[in-house]
C-alpha positions as CSV (number, residue, x, y, z in Angstrom):
1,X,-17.8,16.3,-39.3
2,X,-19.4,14.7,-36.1
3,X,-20.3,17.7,-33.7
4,X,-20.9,15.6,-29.7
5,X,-21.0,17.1,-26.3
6,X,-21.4,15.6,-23.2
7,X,-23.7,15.5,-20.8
8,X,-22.2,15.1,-16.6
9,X,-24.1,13.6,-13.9
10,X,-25.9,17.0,-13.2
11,X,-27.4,17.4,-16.3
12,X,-24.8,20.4,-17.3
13,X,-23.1,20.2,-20.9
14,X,-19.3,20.2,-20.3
15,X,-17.7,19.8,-23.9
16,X,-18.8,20.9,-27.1
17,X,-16.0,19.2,-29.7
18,X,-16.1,19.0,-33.8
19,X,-14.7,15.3,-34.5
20,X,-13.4,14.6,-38.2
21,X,-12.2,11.3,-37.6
22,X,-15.6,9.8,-38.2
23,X,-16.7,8.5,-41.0
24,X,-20.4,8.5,-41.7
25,X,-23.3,10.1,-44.0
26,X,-24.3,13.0,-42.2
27,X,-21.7,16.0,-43.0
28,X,-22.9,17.4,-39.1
29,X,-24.5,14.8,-36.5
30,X,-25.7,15.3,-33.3
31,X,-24.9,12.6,-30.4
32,X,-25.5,13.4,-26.6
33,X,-24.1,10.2,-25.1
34,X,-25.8,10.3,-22.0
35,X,-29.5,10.7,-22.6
36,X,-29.7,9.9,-26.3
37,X,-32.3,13.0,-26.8
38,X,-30.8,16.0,-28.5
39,X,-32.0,19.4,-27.9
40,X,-30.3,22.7,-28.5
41,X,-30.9,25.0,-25.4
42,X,-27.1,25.4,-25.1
43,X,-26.7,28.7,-26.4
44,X,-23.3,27.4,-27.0
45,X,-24.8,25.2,-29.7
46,X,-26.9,27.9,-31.5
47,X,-24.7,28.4,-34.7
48,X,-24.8,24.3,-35.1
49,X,-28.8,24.3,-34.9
50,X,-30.1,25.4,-38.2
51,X,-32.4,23.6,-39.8
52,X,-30.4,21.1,-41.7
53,X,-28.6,20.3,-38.8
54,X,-31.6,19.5,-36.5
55,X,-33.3,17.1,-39.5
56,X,-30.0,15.4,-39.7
57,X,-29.8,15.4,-35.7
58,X,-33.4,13.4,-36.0
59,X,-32.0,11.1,-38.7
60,X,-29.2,9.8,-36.4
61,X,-31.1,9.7,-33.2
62,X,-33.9,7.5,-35.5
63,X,-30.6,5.0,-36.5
64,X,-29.8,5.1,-32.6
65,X,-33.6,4.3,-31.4
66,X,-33.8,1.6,-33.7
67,X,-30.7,0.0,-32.7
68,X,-29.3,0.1,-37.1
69,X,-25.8,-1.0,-36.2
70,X,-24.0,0.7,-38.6
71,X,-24.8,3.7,-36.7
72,X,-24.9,2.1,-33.5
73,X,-20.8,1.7,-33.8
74,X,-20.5,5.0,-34.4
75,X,-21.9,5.6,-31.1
76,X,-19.4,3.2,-29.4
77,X,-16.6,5.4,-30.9
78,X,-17.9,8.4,-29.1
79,X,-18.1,6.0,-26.1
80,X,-15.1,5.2,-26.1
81,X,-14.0,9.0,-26.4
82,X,-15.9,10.2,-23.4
83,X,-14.1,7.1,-21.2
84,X,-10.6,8.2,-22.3
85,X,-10.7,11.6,-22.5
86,X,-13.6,12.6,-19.9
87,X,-14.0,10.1,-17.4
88,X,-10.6,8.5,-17.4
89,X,-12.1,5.5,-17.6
90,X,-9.4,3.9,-19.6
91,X,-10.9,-0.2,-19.1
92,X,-13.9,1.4,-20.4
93,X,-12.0,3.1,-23.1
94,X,-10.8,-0.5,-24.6
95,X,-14.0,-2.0,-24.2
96,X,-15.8,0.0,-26.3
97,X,-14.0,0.4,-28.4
98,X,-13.2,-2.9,-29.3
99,X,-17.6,-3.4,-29.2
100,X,-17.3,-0.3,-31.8
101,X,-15.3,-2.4,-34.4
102,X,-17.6,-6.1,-33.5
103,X,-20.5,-4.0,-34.2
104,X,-19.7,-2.4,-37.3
105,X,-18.4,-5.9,-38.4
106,X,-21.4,-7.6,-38.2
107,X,-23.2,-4.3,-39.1
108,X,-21.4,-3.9,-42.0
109,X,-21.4,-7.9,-43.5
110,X,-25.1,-7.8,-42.0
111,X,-26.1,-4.6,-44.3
112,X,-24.5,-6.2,-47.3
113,X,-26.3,-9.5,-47.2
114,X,-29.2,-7.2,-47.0
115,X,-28.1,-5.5,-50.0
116,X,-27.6,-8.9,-51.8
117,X,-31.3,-10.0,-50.9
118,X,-33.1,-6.4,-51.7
119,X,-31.2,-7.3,-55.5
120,X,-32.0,-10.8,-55.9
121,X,-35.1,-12.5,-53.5
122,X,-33.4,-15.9,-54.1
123,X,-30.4,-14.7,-52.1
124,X,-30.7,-16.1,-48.1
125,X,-33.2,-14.1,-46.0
126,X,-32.7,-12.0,-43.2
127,X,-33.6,-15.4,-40.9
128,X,-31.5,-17.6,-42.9
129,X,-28.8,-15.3,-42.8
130,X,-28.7,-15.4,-38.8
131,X,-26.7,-19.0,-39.0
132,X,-23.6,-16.6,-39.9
133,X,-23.9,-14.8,-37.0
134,X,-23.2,-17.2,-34.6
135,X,-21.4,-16.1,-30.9
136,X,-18.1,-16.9,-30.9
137,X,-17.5,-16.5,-34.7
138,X,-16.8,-12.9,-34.7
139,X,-13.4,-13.4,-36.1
140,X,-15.0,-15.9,-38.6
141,X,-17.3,-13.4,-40.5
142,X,-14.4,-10.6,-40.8
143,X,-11.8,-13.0,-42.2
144,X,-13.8,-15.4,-44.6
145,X,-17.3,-13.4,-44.8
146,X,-16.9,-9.8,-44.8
147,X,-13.5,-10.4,-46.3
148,X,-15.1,-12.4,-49.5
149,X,-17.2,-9.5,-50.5
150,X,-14.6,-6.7,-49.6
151,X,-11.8,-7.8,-50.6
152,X,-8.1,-6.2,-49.3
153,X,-5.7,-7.3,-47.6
154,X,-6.1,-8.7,-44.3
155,X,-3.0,-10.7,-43.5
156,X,-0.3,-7.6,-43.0
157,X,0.9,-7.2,-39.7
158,X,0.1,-2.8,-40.8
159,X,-3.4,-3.7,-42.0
160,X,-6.4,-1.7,-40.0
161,X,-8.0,-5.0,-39.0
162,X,-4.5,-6.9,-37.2
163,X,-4.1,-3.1,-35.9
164,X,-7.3,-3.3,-33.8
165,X,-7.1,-7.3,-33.0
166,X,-3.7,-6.4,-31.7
167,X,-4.2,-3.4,-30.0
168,X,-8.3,-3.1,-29.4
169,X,-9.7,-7.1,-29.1
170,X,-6.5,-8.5,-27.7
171,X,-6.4,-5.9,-24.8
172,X,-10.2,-6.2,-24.0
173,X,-9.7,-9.9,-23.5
174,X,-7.1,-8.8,-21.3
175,X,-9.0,-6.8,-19.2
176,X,-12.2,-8.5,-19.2
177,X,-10.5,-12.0,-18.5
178,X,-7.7,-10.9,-16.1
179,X,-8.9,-7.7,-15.2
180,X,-6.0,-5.8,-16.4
181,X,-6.2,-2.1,-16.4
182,X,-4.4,-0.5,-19.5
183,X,-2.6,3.0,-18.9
184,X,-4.1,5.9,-20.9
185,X,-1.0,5.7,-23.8
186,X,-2.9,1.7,-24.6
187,X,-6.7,3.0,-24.1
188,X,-5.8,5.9,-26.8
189,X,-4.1,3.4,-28.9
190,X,-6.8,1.0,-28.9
191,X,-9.6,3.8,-29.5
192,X,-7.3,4.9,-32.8
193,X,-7.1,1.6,-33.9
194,X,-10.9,1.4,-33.8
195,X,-11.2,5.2,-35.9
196,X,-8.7,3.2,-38.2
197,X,-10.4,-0.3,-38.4
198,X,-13.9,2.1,-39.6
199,X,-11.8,4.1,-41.9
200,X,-9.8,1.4,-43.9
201,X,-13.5,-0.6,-44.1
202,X,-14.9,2.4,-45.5
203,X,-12.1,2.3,-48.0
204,X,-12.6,-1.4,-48.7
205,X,-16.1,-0.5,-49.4
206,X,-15.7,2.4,-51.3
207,X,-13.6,-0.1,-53.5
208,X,-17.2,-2.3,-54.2
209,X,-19.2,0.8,-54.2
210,X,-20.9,-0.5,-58.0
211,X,-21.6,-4.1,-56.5
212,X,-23.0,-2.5,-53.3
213,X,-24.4,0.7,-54.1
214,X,-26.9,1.1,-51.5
215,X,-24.7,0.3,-48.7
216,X,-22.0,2.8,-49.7
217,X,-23.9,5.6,-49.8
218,X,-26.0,4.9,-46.6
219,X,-22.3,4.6,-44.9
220,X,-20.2,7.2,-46.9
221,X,-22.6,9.3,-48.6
222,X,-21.8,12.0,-50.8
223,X,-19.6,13.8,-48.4
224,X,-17.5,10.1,-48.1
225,X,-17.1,9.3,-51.3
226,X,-16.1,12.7,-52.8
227,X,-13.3,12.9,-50.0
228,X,-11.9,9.7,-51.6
229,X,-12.3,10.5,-55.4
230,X,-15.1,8.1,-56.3
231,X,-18.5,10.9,-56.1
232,X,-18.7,10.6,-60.1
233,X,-19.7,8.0,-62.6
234,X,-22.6,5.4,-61.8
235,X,-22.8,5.9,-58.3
236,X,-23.5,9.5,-58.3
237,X,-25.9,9.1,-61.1
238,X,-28.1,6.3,-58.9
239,X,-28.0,8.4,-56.2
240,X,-29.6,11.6,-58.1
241,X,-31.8,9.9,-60.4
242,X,-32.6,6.7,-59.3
243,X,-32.1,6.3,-55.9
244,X,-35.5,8.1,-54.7
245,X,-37.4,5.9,-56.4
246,X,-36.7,2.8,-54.1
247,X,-37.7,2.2,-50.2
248,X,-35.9,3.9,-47.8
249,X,-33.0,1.7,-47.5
250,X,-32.2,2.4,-43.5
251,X,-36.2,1.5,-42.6
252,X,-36.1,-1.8,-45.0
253,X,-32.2,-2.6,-43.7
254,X,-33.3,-2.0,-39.8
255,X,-36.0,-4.2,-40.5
256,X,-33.8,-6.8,-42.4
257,X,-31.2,-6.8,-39.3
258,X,-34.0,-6.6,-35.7
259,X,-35.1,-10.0,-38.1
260,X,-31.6,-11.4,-38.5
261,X,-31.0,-10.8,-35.0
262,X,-34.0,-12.5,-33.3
263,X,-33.3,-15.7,-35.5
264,X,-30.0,-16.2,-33.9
């Protein structure tokens, strides 16, 4: 459950709205769009603020500060919500939300390579990683990287990922190239496509959650995983007895990626 409120140009909180169409680690997470600094002198807020909530509140604004994609794309959904159903902005609308989906691409194959290195030190670095993320290859690294290691199906014309190329990246071209303006009825389609695209990777991953442990429950957590059947066996028992023992994956990963990212 993703609690988010915005924040208008005056400084006043218009909206206060519980989002379940998220899917992330947190069971509650605090995002104020605008400023990027929670704080809980809303009233209106009060039964949200207990104590779990604010450490998991400091969790997500820590993911946000230091730019960990994975979380990062969650933040371009919510984007992408306050341009279509706050500001009207319905350009703005497509264009984050087709960022949301390049960013948990890249996130996502960029936290498994990760995952493959913290097993095996002989696997490519964070620096000799960066030669996959070249600009322009977006496409690329979904369809023969992320795609190797996930596995699915790709190719259907109902598939999550030709949903959002269809409806999400093709529009975006559209109205960055030709400056098109989509009516709201394409902005909300291409902002579902991206809640899809996150969903159906989620899934995917679930799938390899024994080959990428670490990843799976940084993304879906306990709350994640037991909403899809799969909070039992060998993950569940690395989470509560071994999992503690290791570095805190989201420091070592944010370090892996700010590394990946300054060798491209």
């Amino acid at each position: 459950m993703l609690v988010t409120w915005w924040t208008n140009a005056e400084g006043t909180r218009e909206r206060f709205t519980v989002d379940d169409r998220a899917e992330w680690t947190p069971s509650i997470m605090l995002l104020e769009t605008v400023t990027a600094s929670p704080t809980f002198v809303d009233q209106s807020l009060a039964p949200a603020a207990d104590d779990d909530t604010v450490q998991q509140a400091r969790q997500w604004m820590y993911a946000i500060r230091t730019n960990e994609p994975l979380t990062r794309s969650v933040e371009w959904l919510k984007r992408a919500d306050h341009a279509l159903n706050v500001t009207g902005s319905y350009p703005d609308a497509v264009l984050h939300a087709s960022t949301a989906g390049e960013v948990l691409i890249d996130g996502l194959l960029s936290a498994l390579m990760w995952e493959e290195h913290f097993l095996d030190p002989a696997k490519p670095t964070a620096e000799d990683s960066a030669s996959v993320f070249i600009e322009g290859q977006g496409k690329k690294r979904a369809t023969k990287d992320l795609r190797s290691r996930l596995g699915g199906n790709w190719d259907a014309d109902t598939s999550a990922w030709q949903r959002w190329n269809l409806q999400t990246a093709v529009v975006r071209n559209r109205v960055v190239h030709a400056g098109y303006a989509p009516p709201r009825a394409e902005a909300e389609l291409a902002v579902v496509a991206a809640y899809a695209l996150q969903t159906w990777l989620c899934d995917l991953l679930c799938a390899k959650r024994t080959t990428y442990r670490r990843v799976t429950i940084m993304m879906l957590g306990a709350a994640g995983l037991n909403k899809r059947g799969a909070w039992n066996g060998q993950i569940k028992q690395f989470a509560e007895q071994e999992a503690d023992s290791e570095v805190h994956w989201r420091t070592d990963f944010a370090t892996w990626h700010t590394a990946l990212v300054a060798s491209i």
